[in-house]
C-alpha positions in Angstrom: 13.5 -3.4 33.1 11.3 -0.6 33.1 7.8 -0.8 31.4 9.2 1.4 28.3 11.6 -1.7 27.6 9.1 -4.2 28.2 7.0 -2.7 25.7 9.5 -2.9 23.1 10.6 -6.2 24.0 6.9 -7.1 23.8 6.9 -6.0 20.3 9.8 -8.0 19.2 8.5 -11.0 20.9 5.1 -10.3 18.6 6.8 -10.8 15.5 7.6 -7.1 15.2 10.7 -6.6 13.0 11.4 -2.8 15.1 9.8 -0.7 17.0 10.0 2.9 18.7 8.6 5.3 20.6 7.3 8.7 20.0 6.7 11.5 22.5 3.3 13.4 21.7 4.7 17.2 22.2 4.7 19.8 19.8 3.6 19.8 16.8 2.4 16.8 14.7 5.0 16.0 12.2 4.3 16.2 8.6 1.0 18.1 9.5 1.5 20.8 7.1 3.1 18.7 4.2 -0.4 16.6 4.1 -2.2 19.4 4.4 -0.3 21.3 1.2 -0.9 17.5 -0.4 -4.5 17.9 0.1 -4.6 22.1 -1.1 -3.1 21.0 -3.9 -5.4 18.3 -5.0 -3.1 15.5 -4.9 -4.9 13.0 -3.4 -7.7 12.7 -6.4 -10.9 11.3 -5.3 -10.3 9.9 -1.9 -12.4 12.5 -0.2 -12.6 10.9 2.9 -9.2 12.5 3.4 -10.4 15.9 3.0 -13.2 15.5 5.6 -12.7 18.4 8.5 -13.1 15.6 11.0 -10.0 13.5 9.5 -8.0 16.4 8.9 -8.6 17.6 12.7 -7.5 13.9 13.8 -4.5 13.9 11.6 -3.2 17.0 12.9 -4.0 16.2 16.7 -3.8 12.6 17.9 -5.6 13.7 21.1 -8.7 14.3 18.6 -8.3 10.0 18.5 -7.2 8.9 21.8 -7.8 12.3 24.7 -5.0 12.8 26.8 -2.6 10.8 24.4 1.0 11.2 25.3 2.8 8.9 23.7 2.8 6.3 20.3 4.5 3.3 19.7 5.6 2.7 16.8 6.1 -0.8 14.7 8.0 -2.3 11.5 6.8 -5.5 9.9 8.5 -6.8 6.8 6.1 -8.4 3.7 7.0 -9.7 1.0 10.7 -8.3 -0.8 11.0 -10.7 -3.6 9.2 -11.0 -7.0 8.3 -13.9 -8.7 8.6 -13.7 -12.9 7.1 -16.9 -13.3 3.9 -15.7 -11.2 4.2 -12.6 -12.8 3.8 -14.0 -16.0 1.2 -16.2 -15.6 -0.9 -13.6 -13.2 -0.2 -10.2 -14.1 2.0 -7.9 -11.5 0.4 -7.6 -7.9 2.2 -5.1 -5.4 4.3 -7.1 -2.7 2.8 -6.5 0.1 -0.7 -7.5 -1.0 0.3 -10.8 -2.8 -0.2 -12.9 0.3 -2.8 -12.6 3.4 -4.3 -8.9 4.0 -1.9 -7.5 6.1 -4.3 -5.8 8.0 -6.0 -8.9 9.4 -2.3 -9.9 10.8 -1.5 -6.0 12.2 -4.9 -6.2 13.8 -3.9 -9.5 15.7 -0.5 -8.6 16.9 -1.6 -4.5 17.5 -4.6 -6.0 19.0 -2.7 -8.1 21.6 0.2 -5.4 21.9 -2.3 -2.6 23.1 -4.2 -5.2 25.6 -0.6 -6.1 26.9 0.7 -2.3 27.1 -3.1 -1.5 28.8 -1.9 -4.7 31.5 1.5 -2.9 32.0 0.2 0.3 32.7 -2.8 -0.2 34.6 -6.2 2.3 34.1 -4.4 3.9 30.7 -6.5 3.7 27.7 -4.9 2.8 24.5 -5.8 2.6 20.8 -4.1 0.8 18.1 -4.1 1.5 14.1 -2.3 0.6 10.9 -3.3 2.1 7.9 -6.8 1.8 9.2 -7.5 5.4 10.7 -6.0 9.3 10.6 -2.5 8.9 11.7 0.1 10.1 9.7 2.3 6.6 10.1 5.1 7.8 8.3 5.9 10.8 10.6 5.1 9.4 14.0 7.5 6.4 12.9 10.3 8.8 12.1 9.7 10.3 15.5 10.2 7.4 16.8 13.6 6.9 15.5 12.9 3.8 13.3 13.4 5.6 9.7 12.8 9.0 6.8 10.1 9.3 4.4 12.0 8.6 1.6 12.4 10.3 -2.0 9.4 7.6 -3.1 7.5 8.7 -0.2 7.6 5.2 1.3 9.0 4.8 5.0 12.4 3.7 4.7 14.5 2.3 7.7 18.2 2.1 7.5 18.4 -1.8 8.1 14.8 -3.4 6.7 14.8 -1.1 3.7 11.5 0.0 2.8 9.3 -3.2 2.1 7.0 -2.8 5.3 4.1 -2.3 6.9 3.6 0.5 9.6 1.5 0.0 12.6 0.6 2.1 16.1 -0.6 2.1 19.3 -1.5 5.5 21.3 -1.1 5.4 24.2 -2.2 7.6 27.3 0.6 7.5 29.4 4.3 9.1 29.2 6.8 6.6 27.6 10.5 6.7 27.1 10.7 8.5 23.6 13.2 7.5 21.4 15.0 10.2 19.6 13.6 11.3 16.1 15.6 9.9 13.1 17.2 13.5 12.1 18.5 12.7 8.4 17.3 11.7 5.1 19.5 9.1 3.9 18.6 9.3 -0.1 21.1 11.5 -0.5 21.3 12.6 -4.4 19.6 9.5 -5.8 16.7 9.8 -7.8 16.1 6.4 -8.9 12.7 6.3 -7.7 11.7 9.1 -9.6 13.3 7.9 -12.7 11.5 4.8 -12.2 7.9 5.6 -12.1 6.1 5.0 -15.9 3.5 8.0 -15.4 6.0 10.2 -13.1 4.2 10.5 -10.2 6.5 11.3 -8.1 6.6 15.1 -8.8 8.7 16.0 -6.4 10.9 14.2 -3.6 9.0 12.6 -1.3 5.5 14.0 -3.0 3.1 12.0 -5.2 0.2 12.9 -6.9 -2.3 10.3 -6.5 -3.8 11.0 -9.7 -0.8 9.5 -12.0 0.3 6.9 -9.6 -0.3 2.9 -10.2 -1.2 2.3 -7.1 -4.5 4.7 -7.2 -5.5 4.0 -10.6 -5.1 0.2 -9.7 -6.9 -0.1 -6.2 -8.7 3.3 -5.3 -10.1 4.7 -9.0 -13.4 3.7 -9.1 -14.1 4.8 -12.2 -12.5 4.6 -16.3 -8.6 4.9 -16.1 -7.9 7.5 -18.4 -6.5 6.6 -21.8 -3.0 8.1 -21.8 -2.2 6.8 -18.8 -3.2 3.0 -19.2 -0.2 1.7 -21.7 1.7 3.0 -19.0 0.5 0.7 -16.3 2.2 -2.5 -18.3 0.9 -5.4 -16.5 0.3 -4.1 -12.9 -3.0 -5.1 -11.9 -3.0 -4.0 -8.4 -0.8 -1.6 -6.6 2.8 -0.9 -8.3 6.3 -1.3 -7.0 8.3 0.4 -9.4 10.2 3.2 -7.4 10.5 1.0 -4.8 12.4 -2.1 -6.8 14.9 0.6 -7.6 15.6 1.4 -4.2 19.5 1.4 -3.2 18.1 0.8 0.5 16.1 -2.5 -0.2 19.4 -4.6 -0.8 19.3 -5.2 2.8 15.6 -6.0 3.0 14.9 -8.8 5.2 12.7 -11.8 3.8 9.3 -11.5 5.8 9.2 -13.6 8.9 5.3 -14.0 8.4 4.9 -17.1 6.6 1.2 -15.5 5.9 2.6 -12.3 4.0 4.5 -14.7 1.2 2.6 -14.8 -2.0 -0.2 -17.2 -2.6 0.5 -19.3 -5.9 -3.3 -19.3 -7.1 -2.5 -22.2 -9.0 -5.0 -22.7 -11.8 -5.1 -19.3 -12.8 -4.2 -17.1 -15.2 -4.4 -13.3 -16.8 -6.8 -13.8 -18.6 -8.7 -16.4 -16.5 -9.3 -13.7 -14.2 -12.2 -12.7 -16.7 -14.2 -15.3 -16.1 -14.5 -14.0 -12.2 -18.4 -13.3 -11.3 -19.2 -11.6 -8.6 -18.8 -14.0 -5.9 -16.0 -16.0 -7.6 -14.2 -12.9 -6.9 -14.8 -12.7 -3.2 -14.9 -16.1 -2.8 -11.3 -16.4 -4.3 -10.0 -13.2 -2.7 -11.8 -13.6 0.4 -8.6 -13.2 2.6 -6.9 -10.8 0.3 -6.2 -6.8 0.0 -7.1 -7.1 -3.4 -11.1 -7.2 -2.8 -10.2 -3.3 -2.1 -10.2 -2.6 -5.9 -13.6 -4.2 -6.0 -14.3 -6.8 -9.0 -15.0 -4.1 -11.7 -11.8 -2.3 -10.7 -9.8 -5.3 -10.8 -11.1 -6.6 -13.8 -10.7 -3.3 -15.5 -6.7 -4.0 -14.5 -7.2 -7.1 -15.9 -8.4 -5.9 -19.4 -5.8 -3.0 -19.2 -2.7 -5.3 -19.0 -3.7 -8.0 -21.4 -4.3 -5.3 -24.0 -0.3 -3.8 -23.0 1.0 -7.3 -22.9 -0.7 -7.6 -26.7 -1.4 -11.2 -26.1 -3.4 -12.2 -29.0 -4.3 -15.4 -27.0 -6.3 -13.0 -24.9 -8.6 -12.5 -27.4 -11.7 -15.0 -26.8 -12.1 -13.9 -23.2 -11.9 -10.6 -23.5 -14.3 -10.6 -26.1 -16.9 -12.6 -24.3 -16.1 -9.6 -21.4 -16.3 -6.9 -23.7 -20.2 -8.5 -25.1 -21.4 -9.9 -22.0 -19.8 -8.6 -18.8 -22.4 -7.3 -16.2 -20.4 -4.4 -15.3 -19.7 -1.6 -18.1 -16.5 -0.6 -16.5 -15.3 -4.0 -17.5 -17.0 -3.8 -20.9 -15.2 -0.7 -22.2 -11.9 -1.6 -20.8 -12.5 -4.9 -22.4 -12.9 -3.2 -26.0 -9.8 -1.0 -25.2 -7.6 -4.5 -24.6 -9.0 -5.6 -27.8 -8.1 -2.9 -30.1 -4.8 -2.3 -28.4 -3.7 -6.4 -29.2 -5.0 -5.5 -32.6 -2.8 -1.8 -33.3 0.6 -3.6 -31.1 0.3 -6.8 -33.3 -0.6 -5.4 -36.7 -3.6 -7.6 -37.1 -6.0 -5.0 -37.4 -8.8 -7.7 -37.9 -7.9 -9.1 -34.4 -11.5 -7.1 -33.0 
């Protein structure tokens, strides 16, 4: 078996659910789709992406790890299924953030694949990522024959659908490459774009950060603005609209990662979440991708979907937020809860 094989068996041995390999010649791909993403202001605030320093890396990987030649790519399966009786009780949380941080398990297994592949191929220098640095994922993996961006701009693959997380290691040294996954399988569907409540998704395969659930949810730091929060229903972090509409994820896989399945939290609800201080909040969420949205930001979710749920039982505690809450992104969002129960139930003395 030669050491291309043994990488890849490596990998599957890891937990991996697929893996690939990509050949770093040519250009980078999607290079200059980001780059017309960024021109045209669709990635809102994250200004880190903008940076001449992450856009250089993005468009050369050699900028990351010199003399890079090749990257492996990886597949691991979270969470597929919902749960309406969590749901209920919690508020909506995006699938693959429900359990552990994912990026605490990629770091282990990348961690221990790039040692292994550094072991196999003795004095090469390798580097590994997931989400964590400036690597186009989605391009590299379709390089790497393992799937196409698809028309929700998730990474789909043609047998795990497209609930997954993407991971890499660089890797100094010429691989086997796999050969690039040529079509787009989505064909005339536009489900996903049907699907999203603010229609985000302007056109195939492009979102605008600005309108999507999933920015206004974790990165926004700041007030979500008022047209667009009845449309977030009860998400509270992320949003997995386009991607529960999906054709391609009936054949998703359940997650083999017994960490990845969704935590009960049993004892809370909704509206309990409003009692969260400071370090309730990172004590309760202390192993969790949700501490990204920060307390404000997730309690600002909070507010947002009791007021679209119109639970008038909501009332008491989002009050007491809306007097007395330390933060005054929590406060106003608080007071918008409270007058939207009041105009979806009638009781216009609800406030």
């Amino acid at each position: 078996m030669g050491v291309t094989d043994r990488i890849r068996a490596r990998a599957l041995e890891l937990g991996f659910d697929a893996v690939g390999v990509a050949a770093v010649a040519g250009d980078t791909p999607d290079a200059g789709r980001f780059a017309d993403w960024l021109t045209a202001g669709r990635h809102g605030a994250m200004d880190w992406l903008v940076t001449d320093r992450n856009r250089a890396r993005r468009a050369d990987p050699a900028r990351i790890l010199p003399g890079v030649r090749s990257i492996v790519c990886v597949l691991l399966c979270h969470e597929p299924d919902a749960d309406p009786a969590r749901d209920a009780r919690l508020g909506r949380i995006a699938r693959y953030a429900v359990g552990e941080d994912y990026h605490r398990i990629m770091r282990e297994r990348l961690g221990r694949l790039q040692r292994e592949i550094m072991a196999m191929l003795p004095g090469s220098r390798a580097l590994w990522y997931a989400d964590t640095g400036a690597i186009l994922e989605r391009g590299w993996a379709q390089r790497a024959g393992l799937g196409w961006n698809g028309r929700h701009s998730g990474f789909l693959s043609p047998s795990l659908g497209s609930w997954l997380l993407l991971g890499e290691v660089l890797v100094d040294r010429e691989l086997e490459a796999d050969a690039p996954f040529a079509s787009d399988h989505c064909g005339g569907c536009t489900r996903c774009l049907e699907a999203c409540p603010t229609r985000a998704i302007v056109a195939p395969g492009e979102v605008d950060a600005r309108l999507c659930l999933s920015y206004l949810t974790i990165e926004e730091r700041g007030s979500v603005p008022a047209a667009l929060r009845p449309l977030m229903g009860d998400w509270i972090f992320g949003c997995d609209a386009c991607q529960e509409v999906c054709p391609w994820n009936r054949f998703a896989p359940a997650t083999r990662e017994p960490r990845l399945r969704a935590r009960a939290l049993e004892g809370w609800t909704l509206a309990g979440f409003l009692a969260l201080d400071e370090t309730g909040f990172q004590t309760l969420f202390a192993n969790s991708a949700l501490r990204r949205a920060t307390r404000g930001g997730f309690l600002r979710n909070v507010c947002i979907a009791l007021g679209n749920r119109g639970d008038t039982a909501a009332l008491p505690q989002l009050r007491r937020a809306a007097a007395d809450d330390p933060d005054p992104l929590v406060r106003e969002h608080a007071a918008w809860a409270i007058e939207e129960i009041a105009r979806r139930s009638g009781a216009h003395d609800a406030c």
